[in-house]
matplotlib code that plots the C-alpha trace (Angstrom):
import matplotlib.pyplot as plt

x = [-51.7, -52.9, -50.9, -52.3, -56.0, -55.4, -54.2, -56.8, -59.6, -57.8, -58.0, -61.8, -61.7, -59.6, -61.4, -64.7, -63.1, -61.2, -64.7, -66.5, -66.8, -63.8, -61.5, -59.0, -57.7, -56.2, -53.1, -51.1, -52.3, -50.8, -52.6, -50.0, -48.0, -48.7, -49.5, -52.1, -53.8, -53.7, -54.9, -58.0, -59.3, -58.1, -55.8, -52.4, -51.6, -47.9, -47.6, -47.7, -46.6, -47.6, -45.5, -42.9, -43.9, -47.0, -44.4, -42.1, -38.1, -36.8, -33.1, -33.0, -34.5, -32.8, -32.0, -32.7, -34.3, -36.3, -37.4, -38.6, -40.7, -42.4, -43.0, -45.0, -47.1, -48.4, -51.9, -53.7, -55.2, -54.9, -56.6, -55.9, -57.1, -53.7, -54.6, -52.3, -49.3, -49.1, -49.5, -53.0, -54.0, -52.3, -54.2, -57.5, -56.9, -58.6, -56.8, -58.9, -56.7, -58.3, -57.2, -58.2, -59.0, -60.1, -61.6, -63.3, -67.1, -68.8, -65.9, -65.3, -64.4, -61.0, -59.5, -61.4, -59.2, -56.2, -56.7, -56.9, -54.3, -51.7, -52.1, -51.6, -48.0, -48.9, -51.3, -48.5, -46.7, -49.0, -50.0, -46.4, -45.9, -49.2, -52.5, -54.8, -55.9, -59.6, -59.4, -57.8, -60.0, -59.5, -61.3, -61.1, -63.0, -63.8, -64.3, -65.1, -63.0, -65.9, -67.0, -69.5, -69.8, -70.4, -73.2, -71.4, -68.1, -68.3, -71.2, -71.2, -67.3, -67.3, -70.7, -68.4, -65.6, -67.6, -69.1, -72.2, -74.8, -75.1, -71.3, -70.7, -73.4, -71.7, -68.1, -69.5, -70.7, -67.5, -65.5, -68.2, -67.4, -63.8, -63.3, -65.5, -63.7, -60.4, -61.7, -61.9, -58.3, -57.2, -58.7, -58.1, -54.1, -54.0, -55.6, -53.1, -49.9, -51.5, -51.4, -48.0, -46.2, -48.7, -48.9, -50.8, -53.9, -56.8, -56.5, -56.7, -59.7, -59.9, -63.9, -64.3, -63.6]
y = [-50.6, -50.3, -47.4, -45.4, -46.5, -45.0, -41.8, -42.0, -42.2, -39.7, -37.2, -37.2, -37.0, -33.8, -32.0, -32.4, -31.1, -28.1, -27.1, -27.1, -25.2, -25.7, -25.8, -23.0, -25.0, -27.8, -27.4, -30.9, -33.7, -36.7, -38.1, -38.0, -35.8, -32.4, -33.8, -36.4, -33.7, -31.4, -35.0, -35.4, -31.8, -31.5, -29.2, -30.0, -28.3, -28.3, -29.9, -33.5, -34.2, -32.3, -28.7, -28.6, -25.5, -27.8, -30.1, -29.1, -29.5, -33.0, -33.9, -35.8, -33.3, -32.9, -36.6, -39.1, -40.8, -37.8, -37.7, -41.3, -40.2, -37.7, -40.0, -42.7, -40.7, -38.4, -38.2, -38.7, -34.7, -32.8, -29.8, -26.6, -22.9, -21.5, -17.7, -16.3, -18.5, -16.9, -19.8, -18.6, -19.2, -22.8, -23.6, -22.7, -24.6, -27.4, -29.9, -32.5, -35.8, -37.2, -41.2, -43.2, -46.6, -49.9, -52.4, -55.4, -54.6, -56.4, -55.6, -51.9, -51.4, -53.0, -50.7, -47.5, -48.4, -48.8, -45.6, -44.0, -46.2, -44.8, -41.0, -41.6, -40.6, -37.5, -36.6, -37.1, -34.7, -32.0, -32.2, -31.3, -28.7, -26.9, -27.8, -28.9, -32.7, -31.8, -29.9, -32.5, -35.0, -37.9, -38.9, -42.3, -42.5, -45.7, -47.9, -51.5, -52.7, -54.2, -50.6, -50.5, -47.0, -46.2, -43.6, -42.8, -43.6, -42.0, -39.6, -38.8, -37.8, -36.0, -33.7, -33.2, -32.0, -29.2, -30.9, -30.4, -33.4, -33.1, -32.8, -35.6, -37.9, -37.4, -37.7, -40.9, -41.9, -41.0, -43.3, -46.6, -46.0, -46.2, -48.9, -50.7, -50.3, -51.1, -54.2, -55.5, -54.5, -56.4, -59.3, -59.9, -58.9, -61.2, -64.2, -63.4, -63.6, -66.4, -68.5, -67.0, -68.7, -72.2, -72.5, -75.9, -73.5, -73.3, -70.8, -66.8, -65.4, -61.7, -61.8, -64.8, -63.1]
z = [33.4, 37.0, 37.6, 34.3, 35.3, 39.2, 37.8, 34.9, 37.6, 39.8, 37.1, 36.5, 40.3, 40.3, 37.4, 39.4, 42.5, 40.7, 39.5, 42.7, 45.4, 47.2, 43.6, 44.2, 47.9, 45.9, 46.7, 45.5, 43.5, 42.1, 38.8, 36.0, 34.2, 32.8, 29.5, 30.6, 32.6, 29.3, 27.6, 29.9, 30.4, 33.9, 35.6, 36.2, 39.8, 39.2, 42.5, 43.1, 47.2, 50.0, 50.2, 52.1, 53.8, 55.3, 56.9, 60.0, 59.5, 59.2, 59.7, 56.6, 54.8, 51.3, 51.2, 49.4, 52.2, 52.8, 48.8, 49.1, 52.7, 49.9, 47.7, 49.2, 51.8, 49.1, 48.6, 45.4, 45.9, 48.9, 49.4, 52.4, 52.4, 52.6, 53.5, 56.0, 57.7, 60.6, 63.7, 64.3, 60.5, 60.4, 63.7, 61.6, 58.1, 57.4, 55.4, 53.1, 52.0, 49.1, 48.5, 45.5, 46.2, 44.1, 46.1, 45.5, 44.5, 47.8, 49.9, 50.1, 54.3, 53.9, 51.6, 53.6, 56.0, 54.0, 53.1, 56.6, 58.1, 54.4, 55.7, 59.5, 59.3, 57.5, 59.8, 62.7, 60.7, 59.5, 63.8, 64.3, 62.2, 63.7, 61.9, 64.1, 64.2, 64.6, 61.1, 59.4, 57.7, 54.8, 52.3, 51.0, 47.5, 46.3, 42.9, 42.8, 40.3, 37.9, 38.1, 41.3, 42.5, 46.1, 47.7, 50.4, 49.6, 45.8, 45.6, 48.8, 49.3, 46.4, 48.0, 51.3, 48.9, 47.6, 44.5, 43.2, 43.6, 39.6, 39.0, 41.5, 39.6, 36.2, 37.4, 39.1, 35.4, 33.9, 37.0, 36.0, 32.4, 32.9, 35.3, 33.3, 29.9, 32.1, 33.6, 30.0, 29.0, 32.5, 32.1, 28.3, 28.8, 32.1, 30.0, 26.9, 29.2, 31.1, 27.4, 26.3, 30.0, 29.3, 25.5, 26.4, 26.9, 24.0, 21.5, 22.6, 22.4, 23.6, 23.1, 26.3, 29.5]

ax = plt.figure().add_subplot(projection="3d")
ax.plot(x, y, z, "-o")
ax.set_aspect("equal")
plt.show()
């Protein structure tokens, strides 16, 4: 359920970025399969960790080990002008990290820095392979999980990211709505397993949340 909301939000994310200005540098994003792109109207990059080509050589790379490394340090959306790959033009990409993040509605700072202190590593490693530090910036997005949308942290983000202030407003709309709606489907399937484990508990009622 949490998982399908994340890449539900991440997807109305990623269609507003694909259709502004900075669109064709998305070069990963991880918000659901092919099908639940095709589902939502968004694009489905075919990509969903970093590229390998972006990372140096590792001595476990092709393991397992290696797989899982790829796994948890990917972004929800990353984005990089990947013209030329000579060292000169990795020195002069810029590299935008876009993280999703739910936080509690009055309480937003602690899960911006989750989000910085989740991509550190990556940064480490995106330094080693070339790409300067200075040109590598991330961009935690945040919902409050009744649905609170943030200025800066929302609206704002999405403007640095090459969205339109209109386009940002309405995928902000779209993000309200659906954490909204979600909140709902939480709370009423929480309270239902909370009376199935103590049948003691007044009758279910799915309207009283």
């Amino acid at each position: 359920m949490y998982t399908e909301r994340h890449n539900k939000a991440g997807r109305i994310l990623l269609n507003a970025i694909f259709n502004g200005a900075n669109g064709g540098d998305i070069c990963m994003a991880d918000v659901g399969s092919q099908q639940r792109c095709e589902d939502d109207g968004a694009p489905y990059v075919g990509l969903n960790h970093v590229p390998a080509n972006m990372l140096p050589p590792q001595a476990d790379q092709g393991t397992e080990e290696h797989a899982r490394w790829l796994r948890t340090k990917r972004p929800d959306i990353m984005l990089c002008n990947m013209q030329g790959h000579s060292q000169v033009d990795i020195e002069r990409h810029e590299i935008f990290i876009v993280e999703l993040k739910t936080c509690q509605d009055t309480r937003p700072t602690d899960q911006m820095t989750a989000a910085r202190q989740q991509h550190e590593e990556l940064v480490e490693r995106l330094v080693e392979r070339g790409y300067q530090g200075d040109n590598i910036k991330i961009y935690p997005i945040l919902l409050g999980v009744s649905g609170t949308i943030y200025v800066a942290h929302t609206i704002g983000t999405l403007e640095q990211l090459g969205v339109r202030r209109d386009a940002a407003l309405s995928c902000a709309q779209k993000l309200h709505t659906l954490m909204v709606q979600q909140l709902h489907s939480v709370v009423t399937t929480r309270r239902h397993l909370e009376h199935r484990a103590a049948p003691g508990l007044p009758p279910y009622n799915p309207f009283e949340w």
